[in-house]
TORLUM-322327 format. One record per residue (C-alpha): residue number from 1; residue in one letter; x, y, z. Coordinates in pm, whole numbers, plus 50000, padded with zeros to 5 digits. Example, Ala and Ser with C-alpha at 12.3 -4.5 7.8 and 13.67 -1.06 7.14 Angstrom:
% residues 2
+-----+--------+-------+-------+-------+
| num | residu |     X |     Y |     Z |
+-----+--------+-------+-------+-------+
|   1 |      A | 51230 | 49550 | 50780 |
|   2 |      S | 51367 | 49894 | 50714 |
+-----+--------+-------+-------+-------+
% end
This chain:
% residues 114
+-----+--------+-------+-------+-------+
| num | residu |     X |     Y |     Z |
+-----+--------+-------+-------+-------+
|   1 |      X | 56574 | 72276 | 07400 |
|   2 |      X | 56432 | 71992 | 07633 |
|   3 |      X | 56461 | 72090 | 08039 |
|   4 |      X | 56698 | 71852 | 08072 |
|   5 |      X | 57060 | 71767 | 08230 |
|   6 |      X | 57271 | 71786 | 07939 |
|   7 |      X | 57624 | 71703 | 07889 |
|   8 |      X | 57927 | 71826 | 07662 |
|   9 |      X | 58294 | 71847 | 07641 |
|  10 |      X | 58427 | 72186 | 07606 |
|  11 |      X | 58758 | 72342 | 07749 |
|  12 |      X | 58690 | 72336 | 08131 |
|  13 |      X | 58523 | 72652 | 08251 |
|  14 |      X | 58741 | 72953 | 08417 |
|  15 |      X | 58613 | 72963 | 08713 |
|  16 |      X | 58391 | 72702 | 09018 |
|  17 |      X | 58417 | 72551 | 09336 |
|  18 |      X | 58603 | 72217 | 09385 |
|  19 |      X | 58408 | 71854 | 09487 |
|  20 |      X | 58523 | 71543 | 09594 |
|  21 |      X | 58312 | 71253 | 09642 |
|  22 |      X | 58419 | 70966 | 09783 |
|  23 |      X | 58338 | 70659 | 09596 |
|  24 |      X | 58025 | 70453 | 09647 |
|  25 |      X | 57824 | 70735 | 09770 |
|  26 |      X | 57529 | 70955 | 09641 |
|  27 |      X | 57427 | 71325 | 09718 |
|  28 |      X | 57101 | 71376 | 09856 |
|  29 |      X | 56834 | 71480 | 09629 |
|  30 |      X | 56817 | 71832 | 09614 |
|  31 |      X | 56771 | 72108 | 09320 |
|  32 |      X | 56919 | 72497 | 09332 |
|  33 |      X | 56600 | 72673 | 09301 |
|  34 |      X | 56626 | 72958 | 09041 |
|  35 |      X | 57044 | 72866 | 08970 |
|  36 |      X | 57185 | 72748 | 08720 |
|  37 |      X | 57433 | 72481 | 08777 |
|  38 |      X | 57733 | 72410 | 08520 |
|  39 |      X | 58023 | 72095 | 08612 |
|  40 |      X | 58324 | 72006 | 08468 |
|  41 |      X | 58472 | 71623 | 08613 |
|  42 |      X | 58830 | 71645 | 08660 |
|  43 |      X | 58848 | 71274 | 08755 |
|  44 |      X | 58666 | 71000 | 08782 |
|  45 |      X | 58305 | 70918 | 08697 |
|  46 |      X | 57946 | 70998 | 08803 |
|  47 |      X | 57598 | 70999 | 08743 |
|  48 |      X | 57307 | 71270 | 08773 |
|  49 |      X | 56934 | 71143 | 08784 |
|  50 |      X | 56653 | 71313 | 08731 |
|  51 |      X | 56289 | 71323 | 08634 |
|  52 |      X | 56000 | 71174 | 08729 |
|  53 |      X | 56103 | 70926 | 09012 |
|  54 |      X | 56506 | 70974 | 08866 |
|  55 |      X | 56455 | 70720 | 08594 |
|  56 |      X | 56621 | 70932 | 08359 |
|  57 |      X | 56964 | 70967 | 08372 |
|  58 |      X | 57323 | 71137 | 08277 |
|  59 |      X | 57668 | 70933 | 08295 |
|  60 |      X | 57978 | 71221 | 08304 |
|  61 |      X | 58349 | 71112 | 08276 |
|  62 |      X | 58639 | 71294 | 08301 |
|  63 |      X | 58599 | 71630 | 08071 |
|  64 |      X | 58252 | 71660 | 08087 |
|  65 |      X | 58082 | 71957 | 08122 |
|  66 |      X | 57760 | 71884 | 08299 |
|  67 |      X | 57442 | 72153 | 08269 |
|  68 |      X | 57188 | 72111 | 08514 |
|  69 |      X | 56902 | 72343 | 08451 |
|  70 |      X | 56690 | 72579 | 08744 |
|  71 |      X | 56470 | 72382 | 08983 |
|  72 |      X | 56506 | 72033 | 08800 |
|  73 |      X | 56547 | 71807 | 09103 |
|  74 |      X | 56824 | 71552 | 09060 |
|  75 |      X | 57066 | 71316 | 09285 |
|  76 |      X | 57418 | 71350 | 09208 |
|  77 |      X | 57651 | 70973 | 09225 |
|  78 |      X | 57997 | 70858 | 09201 |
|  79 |      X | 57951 | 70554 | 08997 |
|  80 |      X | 58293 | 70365 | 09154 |
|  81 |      X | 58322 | 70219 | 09453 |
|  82 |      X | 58673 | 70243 | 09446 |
|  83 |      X | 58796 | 70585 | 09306 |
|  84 |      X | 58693 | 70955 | 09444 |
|  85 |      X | 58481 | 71173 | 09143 |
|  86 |      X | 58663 | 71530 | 09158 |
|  87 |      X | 58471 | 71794 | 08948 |
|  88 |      X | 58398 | 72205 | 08949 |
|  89 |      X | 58053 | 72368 | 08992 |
|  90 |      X | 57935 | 72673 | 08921 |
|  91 |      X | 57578 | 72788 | 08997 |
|  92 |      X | 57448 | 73211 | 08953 |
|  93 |      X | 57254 | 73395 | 09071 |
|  94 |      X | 57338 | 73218 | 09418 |
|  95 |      X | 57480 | 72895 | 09547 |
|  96 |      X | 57089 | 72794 | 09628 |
|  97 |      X | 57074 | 72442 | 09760 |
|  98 |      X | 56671 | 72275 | 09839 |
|  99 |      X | 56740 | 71961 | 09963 |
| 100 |      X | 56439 | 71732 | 09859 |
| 101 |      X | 56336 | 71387 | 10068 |
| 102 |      X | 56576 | 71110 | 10043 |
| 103 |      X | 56590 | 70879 | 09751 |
| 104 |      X | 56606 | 70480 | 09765 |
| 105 |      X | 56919 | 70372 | 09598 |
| 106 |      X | 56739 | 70106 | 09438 |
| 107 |      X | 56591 | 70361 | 09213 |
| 108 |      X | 56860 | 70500 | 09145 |
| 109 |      X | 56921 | 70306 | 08784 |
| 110 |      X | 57331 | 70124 | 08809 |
| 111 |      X | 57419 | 70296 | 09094 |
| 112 |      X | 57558 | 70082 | 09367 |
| 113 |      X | 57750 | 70188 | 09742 |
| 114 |      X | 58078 | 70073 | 09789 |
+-----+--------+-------+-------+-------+
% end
């Protein structure tokens, strides 16, 4: 299996932390170190980039589950500029967050601020 963000729609896991983003606006580029990060959207949708310079990318809608393997850097979107994306994580061992230097949004393939 590739070291890639991959993406699925199971049941939605037992167990995470609630996020809201508010639309038009992307998470700073970061990764989780040696965590393992799984998502689930609730509502709305988003995009994760990642690899080299975030070309490559993920869309996730509502009832995705979202994997985003250890130390894979990756910027984290809400794709509307109207509506809020609301989704679970879950990360073990830790909750490890490296923030990473800030990305251009004009690199950032569709995304636009609201």
């Amino acid at each position: 299996m590739s070291p890639a963000c991959r993406r699925s729609t199971p049941r939605p896991p037992g167990s995470g932390s609630a996020g809201l983003q508010r639309a038009g606006l992307p998470l700073a580029a970061a990764h989780h170190g040696e965590a393992e990060t799984g998502g689930y959207v609730l509502k709305g949708t988003g995009r994760i980039w990642y690899g080299e310079n975030y070309a490559q990318w993920i869309e996730m809608n509502e009832g995705d589950f979202v994997f985003v393997p250890p130390f894979m850097p990756h910027v984290e979107g809400n794709m509307s500029t109207t509506e809020e994306l609301v989704w679970l994580t879950c990360r073990t061992p830790d909750n490890i967050v490296v923030n990473l230097p800030e990305v251009d949004d004009a690199s950032l393939e569709g995304y636009r601020r609201a």
